[in-house]
N, C-alpha and C positions, 0 to 999 in steps of 0.2 A: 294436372294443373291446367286452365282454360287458358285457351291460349290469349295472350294479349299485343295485338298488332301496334308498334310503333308509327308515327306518321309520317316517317321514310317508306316503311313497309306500305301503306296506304297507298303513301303518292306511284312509287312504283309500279303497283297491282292495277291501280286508275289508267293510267299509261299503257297499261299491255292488254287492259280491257277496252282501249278506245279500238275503235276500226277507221281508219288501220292503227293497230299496235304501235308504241313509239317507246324507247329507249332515252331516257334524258343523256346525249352524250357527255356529261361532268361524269358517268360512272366509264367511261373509259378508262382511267385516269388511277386505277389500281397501279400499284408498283407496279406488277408485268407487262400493263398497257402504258406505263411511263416509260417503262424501257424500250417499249415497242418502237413508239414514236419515236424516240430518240434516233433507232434505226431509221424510220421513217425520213427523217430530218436531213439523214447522209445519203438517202438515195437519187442516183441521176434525174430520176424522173421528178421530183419534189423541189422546185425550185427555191420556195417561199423563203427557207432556213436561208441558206445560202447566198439567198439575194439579198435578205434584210441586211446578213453580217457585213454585205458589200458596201451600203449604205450607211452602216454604222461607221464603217472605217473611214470610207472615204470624207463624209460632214462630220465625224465627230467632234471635231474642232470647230465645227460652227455651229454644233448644239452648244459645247462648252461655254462659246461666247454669247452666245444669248443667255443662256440660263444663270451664268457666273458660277462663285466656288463656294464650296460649303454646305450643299445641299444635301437631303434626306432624298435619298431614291427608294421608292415603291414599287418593289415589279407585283404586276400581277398576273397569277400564270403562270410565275416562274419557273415550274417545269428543275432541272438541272441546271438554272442561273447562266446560262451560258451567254445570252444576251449580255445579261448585266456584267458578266466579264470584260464583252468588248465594250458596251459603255464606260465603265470605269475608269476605261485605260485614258479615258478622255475629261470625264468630266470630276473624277476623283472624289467621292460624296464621303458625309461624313458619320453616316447614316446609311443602314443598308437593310429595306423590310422585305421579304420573300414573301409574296403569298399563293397559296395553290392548295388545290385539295388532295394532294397525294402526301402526306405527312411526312413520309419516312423520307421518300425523293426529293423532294422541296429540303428538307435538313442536312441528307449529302450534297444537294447542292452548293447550300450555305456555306454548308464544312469547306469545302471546294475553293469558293470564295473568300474567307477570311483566311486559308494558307496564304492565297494572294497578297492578299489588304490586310496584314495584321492589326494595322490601327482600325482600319472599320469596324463600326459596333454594330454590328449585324443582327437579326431574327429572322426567325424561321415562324410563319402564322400558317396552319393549317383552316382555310374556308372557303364557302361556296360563295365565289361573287356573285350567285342572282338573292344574296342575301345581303343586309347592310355591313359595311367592310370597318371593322374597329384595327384601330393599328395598336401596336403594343406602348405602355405608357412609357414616359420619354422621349417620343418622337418629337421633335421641335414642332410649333404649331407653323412655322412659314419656313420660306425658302423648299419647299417640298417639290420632286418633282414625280407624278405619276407615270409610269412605265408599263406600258400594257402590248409588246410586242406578237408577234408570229401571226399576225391576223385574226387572234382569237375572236376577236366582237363579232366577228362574220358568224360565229356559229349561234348568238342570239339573233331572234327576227326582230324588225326592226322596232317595235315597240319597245321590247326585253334592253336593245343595245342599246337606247336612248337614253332607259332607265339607271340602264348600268354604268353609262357615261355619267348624267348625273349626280349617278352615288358618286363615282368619284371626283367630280367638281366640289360635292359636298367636304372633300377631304384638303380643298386645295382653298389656298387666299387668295386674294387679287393679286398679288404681283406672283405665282405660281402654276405650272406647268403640266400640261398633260404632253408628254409624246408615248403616241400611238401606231403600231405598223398594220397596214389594212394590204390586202390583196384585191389586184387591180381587176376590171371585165379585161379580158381578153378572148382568141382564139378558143374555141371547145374543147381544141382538140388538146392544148396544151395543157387545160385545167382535166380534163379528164383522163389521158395520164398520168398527173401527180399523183391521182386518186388510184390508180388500176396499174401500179409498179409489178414490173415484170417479174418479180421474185417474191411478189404474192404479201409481201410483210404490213399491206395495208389491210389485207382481207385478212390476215390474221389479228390485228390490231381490231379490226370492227369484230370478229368472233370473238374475242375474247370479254366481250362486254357482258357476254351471257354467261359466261366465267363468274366474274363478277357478282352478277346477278343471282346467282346460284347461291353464292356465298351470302349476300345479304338476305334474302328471300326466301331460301331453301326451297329454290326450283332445282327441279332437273332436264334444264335446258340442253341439250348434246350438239353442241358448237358442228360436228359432224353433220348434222343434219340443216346446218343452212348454208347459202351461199350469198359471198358478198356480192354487192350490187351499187356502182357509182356511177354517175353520170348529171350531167349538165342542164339546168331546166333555167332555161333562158328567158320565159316568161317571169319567173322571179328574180332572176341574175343570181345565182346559187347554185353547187354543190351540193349535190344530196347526195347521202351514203344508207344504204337498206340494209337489209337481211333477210333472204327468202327463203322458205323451207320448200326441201330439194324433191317433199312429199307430205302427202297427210301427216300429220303429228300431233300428239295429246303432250300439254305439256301443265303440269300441274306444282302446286306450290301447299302451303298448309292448310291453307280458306279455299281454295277453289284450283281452277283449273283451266285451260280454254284449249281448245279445237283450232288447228292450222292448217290451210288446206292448203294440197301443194302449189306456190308458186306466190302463195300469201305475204307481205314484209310485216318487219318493223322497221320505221324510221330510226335513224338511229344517229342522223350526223346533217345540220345544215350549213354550207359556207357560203355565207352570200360573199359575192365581190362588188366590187361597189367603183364611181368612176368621182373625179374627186368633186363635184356639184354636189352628187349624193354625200358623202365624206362632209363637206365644210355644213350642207344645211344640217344634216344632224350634230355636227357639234355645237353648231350655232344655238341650236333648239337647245341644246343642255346648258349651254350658258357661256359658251366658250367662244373666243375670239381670237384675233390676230395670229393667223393660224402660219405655219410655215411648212411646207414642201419640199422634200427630198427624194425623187426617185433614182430607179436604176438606168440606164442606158437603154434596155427596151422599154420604159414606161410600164413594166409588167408589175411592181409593187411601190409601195408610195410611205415614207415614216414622215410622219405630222408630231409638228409642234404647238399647241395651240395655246395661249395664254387663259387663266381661269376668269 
């Protein structure tokens, strides 16, 4: 039977035949790289989780009061929902849309959630937000508030995060709500520990993307033969996460094949950080306004509220 390439298949293979190679980070995001992070999330070195939740608890009372009662929450990202746990305790929604591309994790999540909130009428959407974001029917068309926590935008560049922003303007009325959690510029040294935790659980989380990849692609990439690679490039204000083979390597799939020579990457992870001038003009640019400001005690992450 000829084989016939899907245009998941396509885009992946285009990606790992640019120079340099690149990995769309969304394929992290397998169950086992959902668990990963999750680990990730608890570790000392990984501030981000932990600070948000700081900031969740301590303003949540004064998101509630901006936003009032009644609302449809959107997380996007959702991940294990745990955000939207601590927001809930605050703002009480009456409506609850999980969206994330890990289907199965995005659904325990939920499950998770509704033991909580028995009356919340909850979903679980499996999709890729650099696509356009449909919510499941029945979502009241106002009072909606968009939830896009853990700094994920950072990992779009900034045309992509614009965009995505946006889409989701496109989802919200005028009298309705985006809060968003971004990670602040800071020290190098500080962001480049989050990324290179001593117990390794990040470099496995970036290996396992070829896992992944294996599974959709039918490569035989050998997670063994590369090493993780993170560090700080201040010229763009980002986080970059690589993959470098640890030697020559042939790594082939069903159409073709490519040559790695050692010490070669894939890209595989961008987090920009951003300071809140850059923050307000791009929400501005998507259409967003009257924006509000919550940081931590070091200034090191920042949750925005902005009006649609």
């Amino acid at each position: 039977m000829p084989f016939d390439p899907t245009p998941e298949f396509m885009s992946i293979i285009c990606d790992l035949n640019r120079n340099p190679a690149r990995i769309d980070p969304k394929y992290f995001y397998d169950d086992h790289g959902s668990a990963l992070f999750e680990q990730i999330t608890r570790l000392p070195e990984y501030y981000l989780t932990r600070t948000e939740l700081t900031i969740l608890d301590k303003y949540g009372s004064q998101i509630n009061h901006v936003i009032g009662q009644g609302v449809s929450l959107i997380e996007l990202g959702a991940g294990n929902c745990e955000k939207s746990r601590a927001l809930c305790k605050h703002i009480r929604p009456v409506h609850f849309v999980a969206i994330d591309v890990a289907e199965e994790f995005v659904s325990e999540g939920v499950r998770s959630l509704e033991s909580l909130h028995p009356r919340l009428v909850c979903h679980a959407v499996a999709a890729d937000l650099a696509k356009p974001i449909e919510l499941p029917a029945g979502i009241p068309s106002s009072k909606r508030i968009v939830f896009y926590p853990g700094s994920s935008i950072g990992n779009f560049d900034p045309e992509s995060s614009r965009a995505l922003l946006e889409r989701c303007h496109a989802l919200l009325g005028a009298e309705d709500w985006l809060l968003l959690g971004v990670d602040l510029v800071k020290d190098p040294e500080i962001l480049e520990a989050a990324y290179n935790d001593k117990k390794g659980v990040t470099a496995q989380f970036n290996k396992n993307v070829l896992i992944h990849i294996n599974r959709l692609i039918g490569s035989d990439f050998d997670p063994d033969q590369w090493r993780h690679v993170a560090f700080y490039n201040a010229v763009d204000s980002r986080m970059e996460m690589h993959l470098e083979a640890k030697s020559d390597t042939v790594v082939s799939w069903p159409s073709g094949k490519r040559k790695f020579h050692m010490g070669e990457g894939i890209h595989t992870e961008n987090s920009y950080k951003f300071t809140l001038k850059t923050l307000k003009d791009r929400l501005r640019q998507a259409g967003f306004q009257h924006t509000n400001v919550w940081m931590d005690e070091h200034q090191w992450y920042a949750l925005t509220l902005s009006r649609a």
